[in-house]
Residue, then its C-alpha position, 0 to 999 in steps of 0.5 A: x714640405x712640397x708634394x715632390x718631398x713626399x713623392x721621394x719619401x714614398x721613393x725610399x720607405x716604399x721601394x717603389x721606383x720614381x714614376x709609380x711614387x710619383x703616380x700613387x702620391x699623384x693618385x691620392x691627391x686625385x682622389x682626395x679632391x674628387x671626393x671634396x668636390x662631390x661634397x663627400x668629407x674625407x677622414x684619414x684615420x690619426x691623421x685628420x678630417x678634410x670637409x667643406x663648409x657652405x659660408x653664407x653672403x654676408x656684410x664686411x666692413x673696409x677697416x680704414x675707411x668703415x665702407x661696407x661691401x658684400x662678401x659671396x657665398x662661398x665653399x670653404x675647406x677645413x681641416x680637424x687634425x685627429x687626436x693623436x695628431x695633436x698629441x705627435x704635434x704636441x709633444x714636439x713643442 
């Protein structure tokens, strides 16, 4: 799924025309990587939790050559699922 498939899903269950599906679907993303960026956690109730995470500089290793190298501090995003999405997903395997 691409977010063209969920602007047309918004289309069609919502009754919105093209462009406001486009410009709603356009204007949650916006918002979601707003609040990511300023450091806020952002929880979509049975849906799940989108948070980022500080990962310290830490040592790696070349597994072929055993060469070790310095990997930077970075932000990471995660993802929890909320309960009931892992119990939809469940079901359907």
């Amino acid at each position: 799924m691409v977010k063209d498939d969920i602007i047309d899903i918004v289309y069609e269950r919502v009754g919105f025309t093209r462009n406001e599906a486009d410009a709603a679907v356009e204007a949650m993303f916006e918002t979601i990587k707003e609040r990511l960026t300023s450091g806020e956690e952002v929880n979509i109730t049975s849906f799940g939790k989108f948070r980022l995470r500080n990962k310290k500089e830490r040592v790696g290793r070349n597994p072929k050559t055993g060469k070790e190298y310095s990997i930077k501090a970075r932000r990471v995003l995660t993802f929890k699922p909320s309960k009931e999405l892992r119990e939809i997903v469940n079901k359907g395997s």
